[in-house]
KETOR-824134 format. One record per residue (C-alpha): x negated, y negated, z; residue number from 0; residue in three letters. Coordinates in steps of 0.05 Angstrom, whole numbers, plus 32768, in hexadecimal, padded with zeros to 4 digits. Each point is the difference from the previous one (the first is absolute). Layout:
% KETOR-824134
+------+-------+------+-----+---------+
| east | north |   up | num | residuo |
+------+-------+------+-----+---------+
|    X |     Y |    Z | NUM |     ALA |
...
+------+-------+------+-----+---------+
END
This chain:
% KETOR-824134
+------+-------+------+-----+---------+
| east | north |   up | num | residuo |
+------+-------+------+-----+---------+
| 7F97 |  7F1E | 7F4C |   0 |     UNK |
| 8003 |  8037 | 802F |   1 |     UNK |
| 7FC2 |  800B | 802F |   2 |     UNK |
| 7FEC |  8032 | 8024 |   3 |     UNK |
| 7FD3 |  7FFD | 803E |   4 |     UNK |
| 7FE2 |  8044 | 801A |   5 |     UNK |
| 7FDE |  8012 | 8040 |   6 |     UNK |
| 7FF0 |  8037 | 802E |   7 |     UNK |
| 8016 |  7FED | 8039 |   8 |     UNK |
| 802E |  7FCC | 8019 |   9 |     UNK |
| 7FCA |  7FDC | 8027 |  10 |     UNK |
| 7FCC |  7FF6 | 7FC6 |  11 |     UNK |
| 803C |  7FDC | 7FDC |  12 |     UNK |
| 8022 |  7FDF | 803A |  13 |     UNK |
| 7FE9 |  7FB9 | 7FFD |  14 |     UNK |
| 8019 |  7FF8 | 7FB0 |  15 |     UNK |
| 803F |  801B | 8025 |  16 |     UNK |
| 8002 |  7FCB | 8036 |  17 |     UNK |
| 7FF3 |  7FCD | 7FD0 |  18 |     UNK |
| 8036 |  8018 | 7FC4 |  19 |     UNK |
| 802F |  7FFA | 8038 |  20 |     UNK |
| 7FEF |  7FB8 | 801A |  21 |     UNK |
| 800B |  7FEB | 7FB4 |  22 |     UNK |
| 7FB8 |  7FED | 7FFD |  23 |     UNK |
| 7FF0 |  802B | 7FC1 |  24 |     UNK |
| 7FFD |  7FE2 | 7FBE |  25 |     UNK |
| 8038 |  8022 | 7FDA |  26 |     UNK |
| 8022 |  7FE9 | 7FC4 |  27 |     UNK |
| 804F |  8005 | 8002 |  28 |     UNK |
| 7FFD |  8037 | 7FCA |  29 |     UNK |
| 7FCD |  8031 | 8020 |  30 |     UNK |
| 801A |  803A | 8032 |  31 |     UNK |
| 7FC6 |  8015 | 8036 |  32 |     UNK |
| 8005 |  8049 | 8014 |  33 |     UNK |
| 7FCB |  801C | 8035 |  34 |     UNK |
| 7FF4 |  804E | 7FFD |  35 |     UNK |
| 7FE1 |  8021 | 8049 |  36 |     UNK |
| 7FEB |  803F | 7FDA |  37 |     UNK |
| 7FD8 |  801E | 8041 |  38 |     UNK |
| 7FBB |  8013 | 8008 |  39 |     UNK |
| 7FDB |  802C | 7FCA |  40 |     UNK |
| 7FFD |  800C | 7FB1 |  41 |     UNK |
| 8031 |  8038 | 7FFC |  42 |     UNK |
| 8037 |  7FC9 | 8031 |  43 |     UNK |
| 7FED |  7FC1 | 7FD1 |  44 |     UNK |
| 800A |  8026 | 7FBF |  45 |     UNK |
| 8042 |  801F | 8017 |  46 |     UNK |
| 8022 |  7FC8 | 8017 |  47 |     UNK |
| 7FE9 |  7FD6 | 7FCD |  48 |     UNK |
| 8019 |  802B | 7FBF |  49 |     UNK |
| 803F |  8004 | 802E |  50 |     UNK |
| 8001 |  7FB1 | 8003 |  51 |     UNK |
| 7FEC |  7FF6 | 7FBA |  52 |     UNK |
| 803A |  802B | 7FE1 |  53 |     UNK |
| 802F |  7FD9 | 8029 |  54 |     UNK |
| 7FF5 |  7FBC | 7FF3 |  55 |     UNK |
| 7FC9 |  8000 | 7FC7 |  56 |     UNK |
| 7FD3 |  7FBD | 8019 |  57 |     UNK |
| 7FE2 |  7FD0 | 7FCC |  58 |     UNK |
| 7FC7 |  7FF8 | 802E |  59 |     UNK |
| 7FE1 |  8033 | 803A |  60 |     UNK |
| 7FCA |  7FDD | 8032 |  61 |     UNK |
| 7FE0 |  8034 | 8031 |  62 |     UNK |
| 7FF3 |  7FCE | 803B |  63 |     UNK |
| 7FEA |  8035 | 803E |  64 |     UNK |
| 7FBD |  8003 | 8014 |  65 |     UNK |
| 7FF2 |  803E | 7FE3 |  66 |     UNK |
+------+-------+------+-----+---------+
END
């Protein structure tokens, strides 16, 4: 399963980071994690999240910012 975590802004998002790269995030061997810093603003998030869904086309999207 491909995932896709979206925020704003790096710092809203920046403990899941610290923790996905200490390992202590419950993954499953056959899911891929992508995070998506679309910047601050409607017009930003929609942008650079049609750009992120053409690319990769996730299974799952999870807005996690503070919003």
């Amino acid at each position: 399963m491909n995932c896709l975590i979206v925020a704003a802004t790096p710092i809203e998002i920046q403990p899941f980071l610290k923790s996905l790269q200490e390992g202590n995030t419950l993954t499953a061997s056959a899911n891929q994690i992508d995070v998506l810093i679309t910047g601050i603003g409607l017009l930003a998030t929609s942008y650079s999240l049609q750009k992120q869904i053409q690319l990769k086309r996730p299974d799952l999207i999870i807005q996690a910012g503070v919003g």
